[in-house]
C-alpha positions as CSV (number, residue, x, y, z in Angstrom):
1,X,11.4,-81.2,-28.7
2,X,12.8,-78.4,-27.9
3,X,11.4,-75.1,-30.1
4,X,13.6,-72.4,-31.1
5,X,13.9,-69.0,-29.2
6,X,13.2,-66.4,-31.5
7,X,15.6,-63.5,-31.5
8,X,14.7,-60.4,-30.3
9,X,16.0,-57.4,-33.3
10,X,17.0,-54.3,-31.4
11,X,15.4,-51.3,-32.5
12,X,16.9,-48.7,-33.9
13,X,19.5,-46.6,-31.5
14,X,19.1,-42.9,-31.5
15,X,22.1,-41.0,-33.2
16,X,24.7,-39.8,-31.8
17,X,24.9,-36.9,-33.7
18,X,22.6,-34.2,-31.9
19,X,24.3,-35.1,-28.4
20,X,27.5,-33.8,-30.3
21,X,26.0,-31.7,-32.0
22,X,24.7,-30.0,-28.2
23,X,28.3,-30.5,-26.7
24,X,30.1,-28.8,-29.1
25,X,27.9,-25.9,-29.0
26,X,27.9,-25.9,-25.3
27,X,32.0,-25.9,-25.2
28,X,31.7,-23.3,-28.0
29,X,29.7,-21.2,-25.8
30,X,31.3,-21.2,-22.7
31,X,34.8,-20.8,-24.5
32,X,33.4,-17.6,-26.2
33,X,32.5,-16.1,-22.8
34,X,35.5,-16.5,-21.5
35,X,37.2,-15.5,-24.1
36,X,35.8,-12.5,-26.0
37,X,35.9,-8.5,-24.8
38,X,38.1,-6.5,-24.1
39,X,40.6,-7.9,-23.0
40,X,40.7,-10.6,-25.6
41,X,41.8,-13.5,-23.8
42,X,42.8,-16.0,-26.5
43,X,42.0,-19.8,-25.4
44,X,45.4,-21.4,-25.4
45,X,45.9,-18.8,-22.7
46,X,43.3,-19.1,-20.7
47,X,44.8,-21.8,-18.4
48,X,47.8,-19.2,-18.2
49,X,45.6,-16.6,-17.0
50,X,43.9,-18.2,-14.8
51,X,46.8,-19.6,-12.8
52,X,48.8,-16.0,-12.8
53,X,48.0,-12.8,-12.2
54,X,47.4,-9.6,-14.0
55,X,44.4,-8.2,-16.0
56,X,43.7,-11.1,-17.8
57,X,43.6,-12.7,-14.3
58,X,41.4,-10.7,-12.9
59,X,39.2,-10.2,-15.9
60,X,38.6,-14.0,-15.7
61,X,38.3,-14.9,-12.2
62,X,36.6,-12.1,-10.8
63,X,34.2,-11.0,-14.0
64,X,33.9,-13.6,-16.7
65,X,33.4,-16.9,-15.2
66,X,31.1,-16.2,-12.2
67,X,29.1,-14.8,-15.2
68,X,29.5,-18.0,-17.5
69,X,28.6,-20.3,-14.4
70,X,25.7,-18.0,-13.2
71,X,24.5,-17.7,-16.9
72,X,24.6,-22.0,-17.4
73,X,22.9,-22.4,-13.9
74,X,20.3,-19.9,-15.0
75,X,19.7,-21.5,-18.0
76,X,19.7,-25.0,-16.5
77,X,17.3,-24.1,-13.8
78,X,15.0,-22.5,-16.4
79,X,15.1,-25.5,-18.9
80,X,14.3,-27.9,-16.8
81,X,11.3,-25.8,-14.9
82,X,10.1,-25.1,-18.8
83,X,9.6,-28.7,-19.6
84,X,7.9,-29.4,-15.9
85,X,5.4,-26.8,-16.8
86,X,4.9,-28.4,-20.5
87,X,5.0,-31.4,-19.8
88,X,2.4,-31.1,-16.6
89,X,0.5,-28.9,-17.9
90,X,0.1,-30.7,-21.4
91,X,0.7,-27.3,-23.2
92,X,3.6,-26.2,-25.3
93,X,2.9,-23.0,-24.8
94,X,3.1,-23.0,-21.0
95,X,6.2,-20.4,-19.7
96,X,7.6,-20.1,-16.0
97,X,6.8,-16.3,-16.9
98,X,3.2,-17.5,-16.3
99,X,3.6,-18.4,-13.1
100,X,3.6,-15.1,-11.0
101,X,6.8,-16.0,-10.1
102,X,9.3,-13.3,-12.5
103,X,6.2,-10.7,-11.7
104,X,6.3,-11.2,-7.6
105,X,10.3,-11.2,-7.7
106,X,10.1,-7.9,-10.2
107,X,7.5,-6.4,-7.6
108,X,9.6,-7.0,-4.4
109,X,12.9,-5.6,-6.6
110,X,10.9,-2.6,-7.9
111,X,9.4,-1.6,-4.1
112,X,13.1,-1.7,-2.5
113,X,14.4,-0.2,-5.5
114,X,11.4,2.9,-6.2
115,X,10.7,3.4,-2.1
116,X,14.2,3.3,-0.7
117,X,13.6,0.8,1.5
118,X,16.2,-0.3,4.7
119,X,17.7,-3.3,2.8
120,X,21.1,-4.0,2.6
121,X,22.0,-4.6,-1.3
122,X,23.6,-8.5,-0.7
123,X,19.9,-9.0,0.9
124,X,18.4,-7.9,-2.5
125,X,18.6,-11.3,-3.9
126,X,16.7,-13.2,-1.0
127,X,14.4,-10.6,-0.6
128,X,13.4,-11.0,-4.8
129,X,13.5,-14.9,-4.3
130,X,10.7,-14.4,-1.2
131,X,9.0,-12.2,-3.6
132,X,8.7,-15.3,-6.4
133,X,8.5,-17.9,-4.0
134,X,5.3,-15.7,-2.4
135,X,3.8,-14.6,-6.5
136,X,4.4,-18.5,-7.1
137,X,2.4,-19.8,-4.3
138,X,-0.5,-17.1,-4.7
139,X,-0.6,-18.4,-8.4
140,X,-1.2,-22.2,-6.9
141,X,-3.3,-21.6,-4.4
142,X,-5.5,-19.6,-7.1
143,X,-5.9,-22.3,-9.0
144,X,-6.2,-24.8,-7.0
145,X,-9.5,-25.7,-7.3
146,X,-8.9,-25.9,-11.5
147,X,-10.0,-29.0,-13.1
148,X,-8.0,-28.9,-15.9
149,X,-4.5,-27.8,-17.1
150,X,-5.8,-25.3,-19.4
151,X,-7.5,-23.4,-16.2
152,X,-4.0,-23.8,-14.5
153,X,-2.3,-22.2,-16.9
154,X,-5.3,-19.6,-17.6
155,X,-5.3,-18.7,-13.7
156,X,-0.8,-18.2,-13.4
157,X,-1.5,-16.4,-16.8
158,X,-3.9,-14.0,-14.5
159,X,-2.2,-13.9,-11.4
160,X,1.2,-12.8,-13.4
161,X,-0.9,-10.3,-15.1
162,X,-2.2,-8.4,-11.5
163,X,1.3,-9.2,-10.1
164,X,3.0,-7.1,-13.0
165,X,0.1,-4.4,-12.8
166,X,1.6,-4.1,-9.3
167,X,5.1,-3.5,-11.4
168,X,4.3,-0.9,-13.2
169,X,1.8,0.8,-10.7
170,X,5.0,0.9,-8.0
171,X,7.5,2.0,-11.4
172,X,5.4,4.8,-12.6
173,X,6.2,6.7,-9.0
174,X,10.4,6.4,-9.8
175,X,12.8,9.0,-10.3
176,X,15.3,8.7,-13.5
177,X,17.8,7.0,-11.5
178,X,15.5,4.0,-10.1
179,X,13.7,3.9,-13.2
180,X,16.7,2.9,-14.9
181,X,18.0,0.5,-12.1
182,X,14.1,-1.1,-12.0
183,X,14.2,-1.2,-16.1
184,X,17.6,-3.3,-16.3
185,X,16.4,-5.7,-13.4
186,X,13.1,-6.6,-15.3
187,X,14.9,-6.9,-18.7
188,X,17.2,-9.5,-17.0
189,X,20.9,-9.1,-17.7
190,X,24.0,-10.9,-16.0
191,X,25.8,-7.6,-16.0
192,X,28.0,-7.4,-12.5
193,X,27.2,-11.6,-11.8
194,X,29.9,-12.2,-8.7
195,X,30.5,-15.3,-7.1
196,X,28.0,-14.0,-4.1
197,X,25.1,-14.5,-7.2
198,X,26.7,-18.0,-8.1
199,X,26.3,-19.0,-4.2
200,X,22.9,-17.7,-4.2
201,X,22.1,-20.0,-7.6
202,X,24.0,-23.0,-7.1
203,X,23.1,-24.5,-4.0
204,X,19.1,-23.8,-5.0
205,X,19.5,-25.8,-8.2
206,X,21.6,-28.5,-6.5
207,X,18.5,-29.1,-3.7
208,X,16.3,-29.2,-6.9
209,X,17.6,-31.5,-9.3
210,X,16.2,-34.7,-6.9
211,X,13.0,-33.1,-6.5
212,X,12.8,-32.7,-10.4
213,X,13.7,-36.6,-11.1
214,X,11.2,-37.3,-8.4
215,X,9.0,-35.3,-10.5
216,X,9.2,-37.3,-13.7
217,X,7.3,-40.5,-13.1
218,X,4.4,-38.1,-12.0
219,X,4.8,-36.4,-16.0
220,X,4.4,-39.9,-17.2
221,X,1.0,-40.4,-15.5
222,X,0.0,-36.8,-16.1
223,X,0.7,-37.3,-20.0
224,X,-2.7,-39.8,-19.7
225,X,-4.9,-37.1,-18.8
226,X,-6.6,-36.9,-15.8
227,X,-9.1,-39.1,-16.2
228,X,-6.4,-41.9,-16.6
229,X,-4.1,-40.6,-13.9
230,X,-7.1,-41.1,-11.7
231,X,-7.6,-44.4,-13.3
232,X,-4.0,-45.2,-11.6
233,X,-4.8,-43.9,-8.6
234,X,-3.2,-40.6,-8.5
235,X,-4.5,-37.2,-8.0
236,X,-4.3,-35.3,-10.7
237,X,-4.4,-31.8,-9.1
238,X,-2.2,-32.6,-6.6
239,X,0.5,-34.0,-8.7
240,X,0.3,-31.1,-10.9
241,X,0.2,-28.6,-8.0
242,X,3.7,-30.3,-6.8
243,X,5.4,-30.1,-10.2
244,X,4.6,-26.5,-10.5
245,X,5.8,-26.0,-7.0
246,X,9.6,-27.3,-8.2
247,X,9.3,-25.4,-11.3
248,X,8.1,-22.7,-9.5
249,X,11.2,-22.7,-7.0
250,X,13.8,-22.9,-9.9
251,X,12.2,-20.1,-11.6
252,X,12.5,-17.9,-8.3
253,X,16.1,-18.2,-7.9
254,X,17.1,-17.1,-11.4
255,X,14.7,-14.1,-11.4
256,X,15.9,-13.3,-7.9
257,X,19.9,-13.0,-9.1
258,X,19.3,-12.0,-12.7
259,X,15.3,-10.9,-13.4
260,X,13.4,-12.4,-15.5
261,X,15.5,-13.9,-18.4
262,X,12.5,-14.5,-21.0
263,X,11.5,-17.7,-22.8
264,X,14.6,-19.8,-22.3
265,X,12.0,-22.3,-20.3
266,X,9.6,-22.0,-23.5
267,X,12.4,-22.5,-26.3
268,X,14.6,-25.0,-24.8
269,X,12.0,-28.2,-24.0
270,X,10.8,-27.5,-27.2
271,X,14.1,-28.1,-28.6
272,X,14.6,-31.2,-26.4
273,X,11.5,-33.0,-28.1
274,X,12.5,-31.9,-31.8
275,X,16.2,-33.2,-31.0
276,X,14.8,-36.5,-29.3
277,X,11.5,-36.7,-30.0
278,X,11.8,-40.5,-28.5
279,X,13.7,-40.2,-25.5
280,X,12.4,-40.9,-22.1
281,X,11.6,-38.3,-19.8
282,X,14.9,-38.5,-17.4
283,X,16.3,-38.4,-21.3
284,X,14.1,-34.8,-22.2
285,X,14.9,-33.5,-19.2
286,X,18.7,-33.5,-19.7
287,X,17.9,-32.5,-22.5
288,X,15.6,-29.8,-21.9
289,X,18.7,-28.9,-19.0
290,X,21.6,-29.0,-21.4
291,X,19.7,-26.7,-24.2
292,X,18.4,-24.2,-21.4
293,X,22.5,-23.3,-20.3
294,X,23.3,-23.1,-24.3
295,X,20.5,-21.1,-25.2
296,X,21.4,-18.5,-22.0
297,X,25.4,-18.6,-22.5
298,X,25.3,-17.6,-26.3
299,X,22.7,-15.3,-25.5
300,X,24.6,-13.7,-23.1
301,X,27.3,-13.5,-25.3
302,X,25.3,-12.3,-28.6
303,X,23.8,-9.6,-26.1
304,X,27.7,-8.2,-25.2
305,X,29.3,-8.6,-27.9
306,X,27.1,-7.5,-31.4
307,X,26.7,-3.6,-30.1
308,X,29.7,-3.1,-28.4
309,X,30.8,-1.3,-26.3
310,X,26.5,-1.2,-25.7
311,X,25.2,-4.3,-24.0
312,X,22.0,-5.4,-25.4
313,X,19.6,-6.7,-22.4
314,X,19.5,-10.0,-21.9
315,X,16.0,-11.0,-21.1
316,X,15.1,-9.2,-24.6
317,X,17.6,-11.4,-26.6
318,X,16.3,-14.0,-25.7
319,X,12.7,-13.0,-26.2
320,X,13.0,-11.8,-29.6
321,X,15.2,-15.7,-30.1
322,X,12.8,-17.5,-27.9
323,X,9.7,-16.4,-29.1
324,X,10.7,-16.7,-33.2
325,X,12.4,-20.0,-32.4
326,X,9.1,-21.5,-30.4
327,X,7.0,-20.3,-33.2
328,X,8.9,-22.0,-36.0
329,X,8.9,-24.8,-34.2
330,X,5.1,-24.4,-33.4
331,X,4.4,-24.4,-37.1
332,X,1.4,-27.1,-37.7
333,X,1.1,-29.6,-34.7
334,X,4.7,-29.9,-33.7
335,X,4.5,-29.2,-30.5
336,X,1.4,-31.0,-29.5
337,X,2.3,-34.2,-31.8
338,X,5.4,-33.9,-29.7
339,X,4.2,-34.2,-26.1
340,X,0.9,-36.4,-27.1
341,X,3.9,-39.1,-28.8
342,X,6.6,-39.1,-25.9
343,X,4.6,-38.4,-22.9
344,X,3.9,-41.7,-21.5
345,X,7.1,-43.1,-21.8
């Protein structure tokens, strides 16, 4: 006698809404920034423009959208390195500017810059990507021998700290001139982004989007602790130490073409987990990626566009917004409720 299968009842599927919700914000975004300033380019003729020639021609091709695509790889790149450090880390409060790598890239920039040194200006950009790729790996070697995420993130939070006393030591000894140079590079603006920044960007973030899906089964383990990743087998400190190494990397190349753009990688994996607080990590991290180029594009634009004809820096927009934002959404346990209930999926 045969006994009846019981039925399996789906679960409940996760709205639609908020994935609109982030593409329609998104398309806003980028439409603004091609479209607002002066000249107003309005969007029906935007495909116009594009294909012809004349100002708005040349307003578009050769200003506006090598900023817009610099502005959502940026952004991308420093979402998705935000929630590797969270999520690794176990912390909601960990940043990629707590990594040494904005403070080494700001120190190389701020040397060249204050000292006059022999470098040609298109070798800037490598030379401030060496410089975080060099303050990243002095912050991992420092710590190592931590036990714990909390000493991780306590050491970066030191080694950024010396790294940026290094800053203002080399600063202090400028002129007007490369003070004001040095000051707009460590607020982080997109002001002048060419298409020689977007090659710099592009082909950095392309080589790290594998290594950051290879990097999310280790967040799964890591979200056990590390007694239980060891359980499993795995090294804790290892694994951790190669997250932060990719997170590391993608923070390098946006500080090395636009400085340190502040608190995008706090704000926008926070916003992943509020928006889909049960999706799986591959899930979070588009997420995390998709919020990260929103969050820098509007900025950008807010930052342009409120004041003008002043530009408002960049990095301190989205400070003053990152910061408020992460703390609102840091009100009672949120943030820890949110990576203790979606870590181990």
């Amino acid at each position: 006698m045969r006994t009846p299968s019981r039925t399996r009842r789906p679960g409940p599927r996760p709205s639609a809404a908020p994935v609109l919700v982030l593409a329609g914000a998104l398309a806003a975004a980028c439409l603004a920034a091609l479209c607002l300033g002066r000249p107003f380019v309005a969007p029906a003729q935007i495909p116009a423009a594009l294909a012809g020639e004349g100002l708005d021609n040349v307003v578009l091709i050769h200003i506006r959208l090598p900023r817009l695509l610099l502005g959502l790889l940026a952004g991308a790149a420093l979402g998705a390195a935000g929630l590797l450090l969270q999520e690794a880390l176990r912390n909601p409060l960990a940043v990629p500017e707590l990594l040494g790598v904005s403070a080494g890239a700001a120190a190389v920039v701020a040397t060249v810059t204050v000292f006059s040194l022999p470098l040609a200006a298109p070798l800037l950009p490598a030379a401030a990507l060496a410089g975080g790729v060099a303050g990243g790996a002095v912050c991992l070697l420092a710590a190592r021998r931590a036990r714990a995420a909390d000493s991780m993130l306590l050491t970066g939070a030191a080694v950024s700290t010396a790294l940026t006393g290094v800053v203002y030591a080399v600063t202090s000894m400028a002129d007007q001139f490369q003070l004001g140079l040095v000051l707009r590079y460590l607020m982080g603006s997109l002001v002048g982004a060419d298409w020689q920044d977007v090659a710099l960007v592009a082909p950095w973030v392309g080589l790290a989007l594998p290594a950051v899906v290879l990097c999310l089964p280790l967040l799964g383990v890591l979200a056990l602790g590390d007694d239980g990743a060891s359980a499993l087998g795995m090294r804790p400190r290892t694994a951790r130490a190669v997250v932060l190494a990719v997170a590391a990397t993608l923070v390098a190349v946006v500080v090395a073409a636009c400085g340190p753009v502040a608190w995008v990688g706090f704000l926008a994996p926070m916003l992943a987990r509020r928006l889909a607080p049960l999706a799986s990590p591959a899930a979070r991290a588009g997420w995390a990626v998709l919020l990260g180029a929103t969050l820098t594009v509007a900025a950008d634009v807010a930052a342009r566009t409120l004041l003008y004809p002043i530009e408002l820096p960049l990095g301190a927009f989205t400070g003053t917004v990152g910061v408020v934002g992460g703390l609102l959404l840091l009100r009672g346990r949120t943030g820890g409720e949110a990576l203790d209930s979606g870590g181990d999926r």
